[in-house]
C-alpha positions as a printed NumPy array, in Angstrom:
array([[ 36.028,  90.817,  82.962],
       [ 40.209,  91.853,  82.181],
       [ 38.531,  95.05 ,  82.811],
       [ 37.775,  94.283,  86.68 ],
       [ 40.755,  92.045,  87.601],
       [ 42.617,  95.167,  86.554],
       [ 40.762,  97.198,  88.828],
       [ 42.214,  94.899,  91.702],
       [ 45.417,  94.776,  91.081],
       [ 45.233,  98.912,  92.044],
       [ 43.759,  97.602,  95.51 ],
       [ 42.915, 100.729,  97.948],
       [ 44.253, 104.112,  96.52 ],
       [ 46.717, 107.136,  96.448],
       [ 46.989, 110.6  ,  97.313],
       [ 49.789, 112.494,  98.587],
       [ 50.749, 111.638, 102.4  ],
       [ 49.905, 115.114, 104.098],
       [ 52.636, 116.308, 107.324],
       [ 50.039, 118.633, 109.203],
       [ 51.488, 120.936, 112.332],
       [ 51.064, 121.295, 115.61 ],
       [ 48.327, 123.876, 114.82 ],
       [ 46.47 , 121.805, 113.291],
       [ 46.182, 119.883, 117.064],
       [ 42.758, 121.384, 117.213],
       [ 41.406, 120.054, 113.751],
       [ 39.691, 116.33 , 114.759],
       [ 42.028, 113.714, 113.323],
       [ 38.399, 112.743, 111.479],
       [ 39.212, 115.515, 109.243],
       [ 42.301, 114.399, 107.974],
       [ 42.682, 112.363, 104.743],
       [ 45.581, 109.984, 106.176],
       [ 42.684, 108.621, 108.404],
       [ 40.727, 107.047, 105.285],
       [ 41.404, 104.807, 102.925],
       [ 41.283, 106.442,  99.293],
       [ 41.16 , 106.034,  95.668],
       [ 42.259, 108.331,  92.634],
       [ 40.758, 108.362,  89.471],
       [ 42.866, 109.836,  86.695],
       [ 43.724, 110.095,  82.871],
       [ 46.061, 111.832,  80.187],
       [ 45.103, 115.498,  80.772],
       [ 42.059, 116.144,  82.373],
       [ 38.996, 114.024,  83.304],
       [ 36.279, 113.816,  80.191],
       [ 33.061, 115.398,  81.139],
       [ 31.749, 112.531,  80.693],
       [ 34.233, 110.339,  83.008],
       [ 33.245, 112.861,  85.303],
       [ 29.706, 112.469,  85.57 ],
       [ 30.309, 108.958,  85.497],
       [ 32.363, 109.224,  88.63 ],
       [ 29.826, 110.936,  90.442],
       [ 27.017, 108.532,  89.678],
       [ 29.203, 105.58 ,  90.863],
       [ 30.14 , 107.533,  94.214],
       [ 26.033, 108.29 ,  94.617],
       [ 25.747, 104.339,  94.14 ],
       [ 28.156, 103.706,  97.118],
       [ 27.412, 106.312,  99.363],
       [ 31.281, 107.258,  99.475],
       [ 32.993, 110.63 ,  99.641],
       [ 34.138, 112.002,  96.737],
       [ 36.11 , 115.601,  95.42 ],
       [ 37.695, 116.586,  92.095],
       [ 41.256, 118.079,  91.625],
       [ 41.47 , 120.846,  88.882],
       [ 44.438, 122.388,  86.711],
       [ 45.356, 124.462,  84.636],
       [ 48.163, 126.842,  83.175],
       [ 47.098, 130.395,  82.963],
       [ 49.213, 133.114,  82.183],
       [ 50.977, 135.488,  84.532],
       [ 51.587, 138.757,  83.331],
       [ 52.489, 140.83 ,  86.59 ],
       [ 53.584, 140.944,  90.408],
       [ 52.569, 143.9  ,  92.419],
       [ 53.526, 144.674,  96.379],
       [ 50.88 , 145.23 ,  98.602],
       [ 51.286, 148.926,  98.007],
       [ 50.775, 148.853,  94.25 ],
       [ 54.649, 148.821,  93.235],
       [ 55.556, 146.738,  90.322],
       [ 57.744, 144.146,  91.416],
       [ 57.831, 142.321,  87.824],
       [ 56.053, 142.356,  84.447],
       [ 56.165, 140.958,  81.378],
       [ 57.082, 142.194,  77.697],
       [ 53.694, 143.386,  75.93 ],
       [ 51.934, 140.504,  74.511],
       [ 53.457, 137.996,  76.09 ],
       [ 53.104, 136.115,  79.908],
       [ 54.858, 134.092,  82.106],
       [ 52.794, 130.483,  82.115],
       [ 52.392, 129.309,  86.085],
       [ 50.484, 125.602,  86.751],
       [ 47.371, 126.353,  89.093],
       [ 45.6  , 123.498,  91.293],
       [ 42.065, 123.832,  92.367],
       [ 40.885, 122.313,  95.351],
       [ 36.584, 122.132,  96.265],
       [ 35.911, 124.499,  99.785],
       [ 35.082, 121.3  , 101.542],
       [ 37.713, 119.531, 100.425],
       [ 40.58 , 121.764, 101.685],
       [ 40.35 , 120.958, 105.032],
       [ 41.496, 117.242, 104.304],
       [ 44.798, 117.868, 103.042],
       [ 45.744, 121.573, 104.381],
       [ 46.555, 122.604, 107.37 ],
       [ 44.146, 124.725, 108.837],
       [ 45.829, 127.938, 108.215],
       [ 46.567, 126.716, 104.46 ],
       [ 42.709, 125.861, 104.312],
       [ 41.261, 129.052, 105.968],
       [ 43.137, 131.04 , 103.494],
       [ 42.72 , 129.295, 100.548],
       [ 38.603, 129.357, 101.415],
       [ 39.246, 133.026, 101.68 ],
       [ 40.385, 133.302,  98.225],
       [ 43.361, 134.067,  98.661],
       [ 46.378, 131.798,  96.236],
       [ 48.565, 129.809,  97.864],
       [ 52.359, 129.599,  96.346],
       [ 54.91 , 126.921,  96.033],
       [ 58.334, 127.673,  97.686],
       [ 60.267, 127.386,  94.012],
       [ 58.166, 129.574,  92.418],
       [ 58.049, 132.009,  94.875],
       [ 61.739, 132.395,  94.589],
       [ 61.725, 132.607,  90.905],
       [ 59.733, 135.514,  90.671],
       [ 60.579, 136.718,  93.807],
       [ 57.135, 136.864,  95.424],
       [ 56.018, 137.311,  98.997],
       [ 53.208, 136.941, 101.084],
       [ 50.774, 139.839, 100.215],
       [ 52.019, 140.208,  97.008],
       [ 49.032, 140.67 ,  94.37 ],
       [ 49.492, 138.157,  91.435],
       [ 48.191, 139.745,  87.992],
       [ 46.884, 136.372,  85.912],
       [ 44.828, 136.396,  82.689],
       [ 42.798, 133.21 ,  82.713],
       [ 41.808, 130.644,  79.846],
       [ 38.862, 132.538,  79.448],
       [ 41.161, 135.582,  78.96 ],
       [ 40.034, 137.467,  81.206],
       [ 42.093, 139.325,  84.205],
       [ 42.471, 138.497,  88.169],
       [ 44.363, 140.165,  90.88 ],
       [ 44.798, 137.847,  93.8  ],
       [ 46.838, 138.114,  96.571],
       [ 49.335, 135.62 ,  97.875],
       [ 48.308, 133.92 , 101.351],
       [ 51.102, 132.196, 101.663],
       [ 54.651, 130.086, 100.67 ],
       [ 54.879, 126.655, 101.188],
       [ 56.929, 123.608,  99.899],
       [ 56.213, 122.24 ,  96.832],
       [ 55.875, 118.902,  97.714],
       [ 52.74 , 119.933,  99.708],
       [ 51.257, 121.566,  96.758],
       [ 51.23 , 118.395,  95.006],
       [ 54.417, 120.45 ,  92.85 ],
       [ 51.73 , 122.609,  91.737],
       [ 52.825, 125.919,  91.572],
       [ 49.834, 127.486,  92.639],
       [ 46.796, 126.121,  94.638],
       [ 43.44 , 128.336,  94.698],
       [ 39.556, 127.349,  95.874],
       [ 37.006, 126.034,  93.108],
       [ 35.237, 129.119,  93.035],
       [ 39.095, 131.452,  92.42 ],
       [ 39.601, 128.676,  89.353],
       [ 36.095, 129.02 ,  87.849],
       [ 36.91 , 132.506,  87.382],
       [ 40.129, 132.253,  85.911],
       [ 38.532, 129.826,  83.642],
       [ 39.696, 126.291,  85.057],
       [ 36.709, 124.06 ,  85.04 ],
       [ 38.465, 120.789,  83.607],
       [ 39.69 , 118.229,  86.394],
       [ 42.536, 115.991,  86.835],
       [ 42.028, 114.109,  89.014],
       [ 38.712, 112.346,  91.128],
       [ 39.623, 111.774,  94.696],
       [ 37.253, 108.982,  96.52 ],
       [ 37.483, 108.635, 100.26 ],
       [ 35.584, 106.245, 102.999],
       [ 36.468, 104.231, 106.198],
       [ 37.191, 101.51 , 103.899],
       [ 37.458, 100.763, 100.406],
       [ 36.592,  97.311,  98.958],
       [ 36.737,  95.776,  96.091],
       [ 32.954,  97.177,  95.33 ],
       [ 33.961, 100.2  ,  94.937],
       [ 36.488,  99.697,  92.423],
       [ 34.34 ,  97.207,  90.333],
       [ 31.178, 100.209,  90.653],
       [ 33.681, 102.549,  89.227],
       [ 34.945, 100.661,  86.348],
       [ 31.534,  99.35 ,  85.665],
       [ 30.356, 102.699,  85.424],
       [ 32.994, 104.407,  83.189],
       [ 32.681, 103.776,  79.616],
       [ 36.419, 104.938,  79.039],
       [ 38.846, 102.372,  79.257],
       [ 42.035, 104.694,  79.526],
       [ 41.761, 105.394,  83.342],
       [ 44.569, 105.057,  85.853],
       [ 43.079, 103.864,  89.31 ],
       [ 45.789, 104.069,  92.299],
       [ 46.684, 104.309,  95.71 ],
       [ 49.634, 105.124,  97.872],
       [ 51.293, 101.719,  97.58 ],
       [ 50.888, 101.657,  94.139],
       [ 54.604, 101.234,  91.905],
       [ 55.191, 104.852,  90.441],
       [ 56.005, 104.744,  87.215],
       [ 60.129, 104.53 ,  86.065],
       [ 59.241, 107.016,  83.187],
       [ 58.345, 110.03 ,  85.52 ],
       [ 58.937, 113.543,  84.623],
       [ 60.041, 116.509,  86.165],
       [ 57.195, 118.676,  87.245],
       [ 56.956, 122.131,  85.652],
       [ 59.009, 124.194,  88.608],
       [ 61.605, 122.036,  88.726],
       [ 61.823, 122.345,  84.839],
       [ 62.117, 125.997,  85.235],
       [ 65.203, 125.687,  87.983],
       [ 67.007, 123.158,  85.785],
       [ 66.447, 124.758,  82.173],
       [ 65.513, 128.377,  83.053],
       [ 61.998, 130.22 ,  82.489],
       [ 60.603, 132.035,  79.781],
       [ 57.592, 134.687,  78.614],
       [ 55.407, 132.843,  76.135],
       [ 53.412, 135.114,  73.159],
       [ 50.341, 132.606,  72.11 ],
       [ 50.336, 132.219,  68.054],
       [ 46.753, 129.807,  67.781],
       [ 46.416, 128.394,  71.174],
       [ 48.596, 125.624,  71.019],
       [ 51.891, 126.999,  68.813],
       [ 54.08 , 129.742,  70.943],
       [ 56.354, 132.156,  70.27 ],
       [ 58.915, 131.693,  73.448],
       [ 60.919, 135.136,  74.372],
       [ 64.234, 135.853,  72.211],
       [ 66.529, 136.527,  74.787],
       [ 65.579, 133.047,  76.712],
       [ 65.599, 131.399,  73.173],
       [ 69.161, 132.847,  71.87 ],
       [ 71.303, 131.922,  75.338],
       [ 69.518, 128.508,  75.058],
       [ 68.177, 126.981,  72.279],
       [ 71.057, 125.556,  70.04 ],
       [ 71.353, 123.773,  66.699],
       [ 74.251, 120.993,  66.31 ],
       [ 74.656, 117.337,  64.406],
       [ 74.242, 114.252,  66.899],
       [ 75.502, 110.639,  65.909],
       [ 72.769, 108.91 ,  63.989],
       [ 70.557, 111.784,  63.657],
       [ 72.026, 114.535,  62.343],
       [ 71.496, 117.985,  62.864],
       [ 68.979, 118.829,  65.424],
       [ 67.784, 121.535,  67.4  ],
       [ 67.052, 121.248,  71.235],
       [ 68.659, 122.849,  74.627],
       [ 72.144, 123.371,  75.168],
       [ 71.805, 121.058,  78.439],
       [ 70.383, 118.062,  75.896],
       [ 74.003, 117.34 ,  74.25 ],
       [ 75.622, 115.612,  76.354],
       [ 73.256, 113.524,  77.527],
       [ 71.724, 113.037,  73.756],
       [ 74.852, 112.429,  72.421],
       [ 76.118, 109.955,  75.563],
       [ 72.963, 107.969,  74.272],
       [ 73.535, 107.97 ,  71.011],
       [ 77.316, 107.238,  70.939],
       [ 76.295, 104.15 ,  73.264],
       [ 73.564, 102.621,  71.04 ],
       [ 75.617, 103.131,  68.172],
       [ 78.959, 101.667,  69.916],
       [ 76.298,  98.608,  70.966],
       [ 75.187,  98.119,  67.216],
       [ 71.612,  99.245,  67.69 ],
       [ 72.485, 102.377,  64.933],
       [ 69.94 , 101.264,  62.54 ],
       [ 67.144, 100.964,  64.505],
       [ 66.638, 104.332,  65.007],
       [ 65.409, 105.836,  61.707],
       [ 67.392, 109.498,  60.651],
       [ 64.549, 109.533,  58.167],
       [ 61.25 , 109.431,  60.442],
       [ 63.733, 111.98 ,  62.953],
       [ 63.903, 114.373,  60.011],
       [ 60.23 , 114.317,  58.509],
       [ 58.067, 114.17 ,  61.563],
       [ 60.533, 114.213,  64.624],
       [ 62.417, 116.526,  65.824],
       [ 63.455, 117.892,  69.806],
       [ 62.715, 122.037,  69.689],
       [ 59.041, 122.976,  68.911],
       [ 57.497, 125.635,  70.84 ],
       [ 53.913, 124.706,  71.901],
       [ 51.883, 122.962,  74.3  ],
       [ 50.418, 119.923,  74.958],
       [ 47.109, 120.681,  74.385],
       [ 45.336, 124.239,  73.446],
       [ 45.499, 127.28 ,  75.992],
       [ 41.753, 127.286,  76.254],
       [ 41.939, 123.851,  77.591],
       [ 44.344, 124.465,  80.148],
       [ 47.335, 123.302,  77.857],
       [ 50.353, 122.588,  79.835],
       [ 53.601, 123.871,  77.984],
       [ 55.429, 121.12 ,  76.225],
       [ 58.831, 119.845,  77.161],
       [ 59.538, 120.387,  73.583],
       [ 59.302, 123.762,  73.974],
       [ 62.035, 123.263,  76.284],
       [ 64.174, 121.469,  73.873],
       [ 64.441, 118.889,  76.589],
       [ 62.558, 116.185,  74.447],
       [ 63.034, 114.238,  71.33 ],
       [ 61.016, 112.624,  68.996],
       [ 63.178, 109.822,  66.756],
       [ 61.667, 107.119,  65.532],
       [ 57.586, 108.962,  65.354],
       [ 56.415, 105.484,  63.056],
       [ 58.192, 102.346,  63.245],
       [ 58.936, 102.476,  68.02 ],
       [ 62.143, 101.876,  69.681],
       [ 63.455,  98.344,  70.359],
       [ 63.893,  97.864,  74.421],
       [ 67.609,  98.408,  74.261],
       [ 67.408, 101.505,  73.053],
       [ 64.804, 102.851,  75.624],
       [ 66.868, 101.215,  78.875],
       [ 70.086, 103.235,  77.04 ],
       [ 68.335, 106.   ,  76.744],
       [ 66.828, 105.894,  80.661],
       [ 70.402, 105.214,  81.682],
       [ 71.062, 108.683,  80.769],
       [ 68.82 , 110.554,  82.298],
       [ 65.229, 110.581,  79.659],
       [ 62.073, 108.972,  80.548],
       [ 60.174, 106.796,  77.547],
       [ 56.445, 108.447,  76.79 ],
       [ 55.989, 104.854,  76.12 ],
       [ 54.447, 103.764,  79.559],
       [ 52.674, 106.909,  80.649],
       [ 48.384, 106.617,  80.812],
       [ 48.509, 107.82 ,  77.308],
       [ 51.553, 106.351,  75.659],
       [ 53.758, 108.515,  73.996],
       [ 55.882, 105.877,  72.333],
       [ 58.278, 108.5  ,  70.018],
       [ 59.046, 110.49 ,  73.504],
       [ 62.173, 110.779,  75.138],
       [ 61.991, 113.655,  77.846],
       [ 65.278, 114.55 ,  79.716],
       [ 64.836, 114.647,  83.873],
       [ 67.819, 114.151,  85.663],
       [ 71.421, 115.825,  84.46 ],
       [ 73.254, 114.083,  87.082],
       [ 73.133, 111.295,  84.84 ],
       [ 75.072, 112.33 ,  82.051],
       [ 77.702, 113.683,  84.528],
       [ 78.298, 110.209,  86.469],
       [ 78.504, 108.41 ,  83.209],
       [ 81.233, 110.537,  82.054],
       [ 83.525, 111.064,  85.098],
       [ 83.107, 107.019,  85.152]])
């Protein structure tokens, strides 16, 4: 019973409010998804194949509309111009690691304009604005990608558009583009109707067995603890060519590695590892828990045997469409891994610019992930 009164409180659903132009004046407004009510379905990482087919059987039940979001990161080993010239490549062995949405055919039409739709149906990839600039691509450029099934894809780019219409994707492509690259895990379960009621949220949770699901909607609280997504990483802490070492450890590229990754003692901790951008911050936070008497709850011990900030890998194994960790960044830190952080210390820590792993879908209660640098900067010209 908890199980459906927590359903409720999600009332109605999310997905990202969609500005479509004045082309699109010829699209029926019945064909775009601010017109429905919706619902999102989501966990840590991807669906389970079994949350999946458990979705689908309770949309069947209801007679609702339903579509699956897919990602992955897959590797990106070259840029060619239209004309075959090589506009950038990577270091043998090693690839550049982009984040790819994949959006169903039918689907596309809901949140695209129709331009956007018509050429991501003709399987063609669609770019995000940042990342176009950081690898200085352009429309008709043919993206070189090796897939999780390792395999190799030219595509060419249909077009550039903000990130915050991609979701902050990096790269959108159809269902059928993804499948061949390999991406057939999904994110994300999309439910749309003229209205949604309370029977369809109690049909959903009565039908999947896994009680880790997030159900929201677009008036739903984000969470404080939010993180940056993976192109705004690469602005703020630069980019780097990845060489895989068992699917989920890395080998990240020397030159990126030796003008960035540092090692230095920190109050309380000790010596550490991480990003050159993590000291002041790191050290703001520490000074300030220490200077508020909260020094020993933070254990140097558990920070020194199973913590720790730089560790190149990903979240989860290439194969499975592994994102790349922030620790490979050396923009998060691991303290206290056994004994958790007293509140204090996590509100300090948030006051200088880290989100807490400990309130995500799949808590992450050692995890402190720098976001925002403009913290650490007001706090000490205060």
């Amino acid at each position: 019973m908890k199980k459906y009164l927590f359903a409720v409180i999600f009332f109605l659903s999310m997905t990202p409010s969609i500005a479509f132009a004045d082309e699109d004046n010829d699209v029926q407004k019945s064909n775009r998804i601010d017109n429905y009510e919706t619902m999102t379905i989501s966990q840590s990482g991807s669906l389970f194949y079994s949350v999946t087919n458990e979705i689908i059987q309770g949309a069947k039940n209801l007679n609702t509309n339903l579509s699956f979001i897919g990602r992955a990161n897959v590797g990106l080993e070259k840029i060619t111009d239209e004309y075959g010239n090589e506009k950038l490549t990577t270091k043998k062995d090693y690839l550049y690691s982009i984040s790819v949405k994949t959006v169903e055919k039918d689907f596309v039409k809901y949140i695209y304009t129709k331009k956007i739709s018509e050429k991501i149906n003709e399987d063609l990839i669609i770019i995000s604005e940042l990342t176009a600039n950081l690898y200085s691509i352009q429309i008709g450029d043919i993206i070189h990608l090796v897939g999780l099934n390792g395999e190799p894809m030219e595509i060419v780019v249909g077009d550039i558009i903000p990130d915050s219409e991609l979701g902050w994707f990096e790269a959108v492509v159809n269902k059928k583009t993804g499948f061949n690259l390999g991406i057939y895990r999904n994110i994300q379960a999309i439910i749309w109707d003229n209205k949604i009621t309370e029977n369809h949220l109690i049909e959903f949770y009565r039908n999947i067995k896994y009680d880790k699901i997030k159900v929201s909607n677009k008036n739903s609280k984000p969470n404080k603890n939010w993180v940056l997504p993976n192109a705004l990483v690469k602005q703020m802490f630069g980019d780097f060519q990845i060489k895989e070492k068992d699917g989920t450890w890395i080998i990240t590229e020397p030159k990126w590695r030796n003008e960035n990754i540092e090692r230095i003692s920190m109050p309380i901790i000790g010596r550490t590892t991480c990003h050159r951008l993590m000291w002041e911050p790191l050290r703001g936070a520490l000074n300030q828990i220490k200077a508020e008497g909260l020094a020993d709850t933070l254990s140097r011990e558990e920070f020194t045997t199973s913590g720790g900030c730089y560790a190149p890998r990903r979240i989860s194994r290439f194969d499975a469409g592994g994102s790349i960790s922030r620790h490979a960044w050396g923009i998060a830190i691991d303290i206290n891994t056994k004994s958790g952080y007293v509140p204090r210390v996590v509100e300090i820590f948030n006051s200088w610019g880290f989100a807490w792993g400990g309130t995500w879908t799949s808590p992450d209660e050692m995890h402190f992930e720098l976001r925002d640098l403009s913290a650490s900067v007001s706090k000490s010209s205060s």
